[in-house]
C-alpha positions as CSV (number, residue, x, y, z in Angstrom):
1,X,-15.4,4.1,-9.7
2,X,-16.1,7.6,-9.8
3,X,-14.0,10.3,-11.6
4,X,-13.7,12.0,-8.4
5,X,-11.6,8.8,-7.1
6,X,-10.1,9.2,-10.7
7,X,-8.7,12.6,-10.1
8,X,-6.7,12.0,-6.6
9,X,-3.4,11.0,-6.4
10,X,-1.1,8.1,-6.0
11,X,2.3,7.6,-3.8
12,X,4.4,4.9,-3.4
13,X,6.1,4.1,0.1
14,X,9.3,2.2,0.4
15,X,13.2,2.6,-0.1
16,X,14.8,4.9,-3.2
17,X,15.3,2.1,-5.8
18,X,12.1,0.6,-5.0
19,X,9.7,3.8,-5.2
20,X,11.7,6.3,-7.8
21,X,10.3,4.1,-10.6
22,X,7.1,5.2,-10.2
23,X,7.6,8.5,-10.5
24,X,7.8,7.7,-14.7
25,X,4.0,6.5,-14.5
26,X,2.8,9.8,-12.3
27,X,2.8,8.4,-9.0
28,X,4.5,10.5,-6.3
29,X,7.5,8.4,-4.2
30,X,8.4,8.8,-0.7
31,X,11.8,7.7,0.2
32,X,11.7,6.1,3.8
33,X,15.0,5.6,5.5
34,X,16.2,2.1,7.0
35,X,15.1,2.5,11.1
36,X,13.0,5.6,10.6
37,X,9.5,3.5,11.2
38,X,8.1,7.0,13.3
39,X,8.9,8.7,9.7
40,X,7.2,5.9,7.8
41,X,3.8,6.6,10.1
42,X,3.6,10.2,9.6
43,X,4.0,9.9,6.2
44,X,1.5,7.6,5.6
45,X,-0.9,9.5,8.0
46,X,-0.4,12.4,5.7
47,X,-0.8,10.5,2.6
48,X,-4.4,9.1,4.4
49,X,-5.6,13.0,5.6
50,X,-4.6,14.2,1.7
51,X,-7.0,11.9,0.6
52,X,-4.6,9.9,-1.9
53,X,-6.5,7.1,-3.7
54,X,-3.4,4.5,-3.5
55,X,-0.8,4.3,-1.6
56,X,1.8,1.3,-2.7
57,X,3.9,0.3,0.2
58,X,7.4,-2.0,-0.5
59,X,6.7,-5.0,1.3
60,X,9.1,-4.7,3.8
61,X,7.6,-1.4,5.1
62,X,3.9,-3.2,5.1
63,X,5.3,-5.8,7.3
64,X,6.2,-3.0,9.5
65,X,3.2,-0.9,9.0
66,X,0.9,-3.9,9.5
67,X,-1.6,-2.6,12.3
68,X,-2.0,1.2,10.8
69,X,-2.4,0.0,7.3
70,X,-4.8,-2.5,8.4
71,X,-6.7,0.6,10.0
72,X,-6.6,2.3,7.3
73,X,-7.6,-0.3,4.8
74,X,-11.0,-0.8,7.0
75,X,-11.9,3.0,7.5
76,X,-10.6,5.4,5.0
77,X,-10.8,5.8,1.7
78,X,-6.9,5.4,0.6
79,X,-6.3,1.8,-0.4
80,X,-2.5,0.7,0.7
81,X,-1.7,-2.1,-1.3
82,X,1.9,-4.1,-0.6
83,X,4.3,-4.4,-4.2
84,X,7.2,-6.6,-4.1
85,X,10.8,-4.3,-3.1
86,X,14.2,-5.3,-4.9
87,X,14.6,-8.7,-3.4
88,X,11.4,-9.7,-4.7
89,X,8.1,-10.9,-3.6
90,X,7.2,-12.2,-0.2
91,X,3.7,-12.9,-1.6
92,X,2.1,-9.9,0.8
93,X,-0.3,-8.8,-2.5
94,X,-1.4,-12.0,-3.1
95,X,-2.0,-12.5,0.6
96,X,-4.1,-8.7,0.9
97,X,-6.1,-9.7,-2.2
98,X,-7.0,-13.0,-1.1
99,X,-8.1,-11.8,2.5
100,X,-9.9,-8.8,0.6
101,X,-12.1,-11.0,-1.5
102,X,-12.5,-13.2,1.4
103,X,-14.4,-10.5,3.0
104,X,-15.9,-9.7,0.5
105,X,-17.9,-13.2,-0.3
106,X,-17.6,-15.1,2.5
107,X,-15.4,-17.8,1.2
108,X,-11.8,-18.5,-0.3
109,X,-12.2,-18.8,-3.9
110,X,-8.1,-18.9,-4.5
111,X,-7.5,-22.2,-2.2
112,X,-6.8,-25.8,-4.5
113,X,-8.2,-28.6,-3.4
């Protein structure tokens, strides 16, 4: 990684409770409002043209943002990776990091046989 990527910053997407957190650790949150999904893309297309490194998105708005944030993932530089909202985890990380490194070698290394 270079200390370019080191320098940009982070947000985090997704309802007040969810995102205000991360404030504490330096990120930058963006409170999206229940319904307001037009809101939700603009911001994110923002985040993407300011050249953020990460962008966290609460799971429930990464269901919602699938399609762009699949765009995204494939042809900029921002990563938007999915983190678990108050009612907990719907298992959309595990899910992006297992189709990642399913790209990324050809094979899934998580399944149990």
């Amino acid at each position: 990684m270079s200390t370019a990527s080191l320098q940009r910053p982070m947000a985090a997407l997704g309802d007040y409770e969810s995102v205000l957190p991360f404030q504490a650790v330096g990120i930058e949150p963006h409170v999206l409002e229940e319904g307001a999904e037009a809101e939700a893309r603009t911001a994110l297309t923002q985040l993407v043209q300011r050249k953020y490194a990460v962008v966290f998105v609460v799971e429930d708005w990464y269901e919602r943002l699938r399609e762009r944030i699949e765009e995204i993932n494939e042809k900029e530089e921002t990563s938007i990776v999915p983190i678990p909202g108050l009612r907990g985890s719907k298992g959309l990380g595990f899910k992006s990091i297992k189709s990642s490194v399913e790209r990324a070698v050809g094979m899934d290394i998580f399944s149990v046989k």
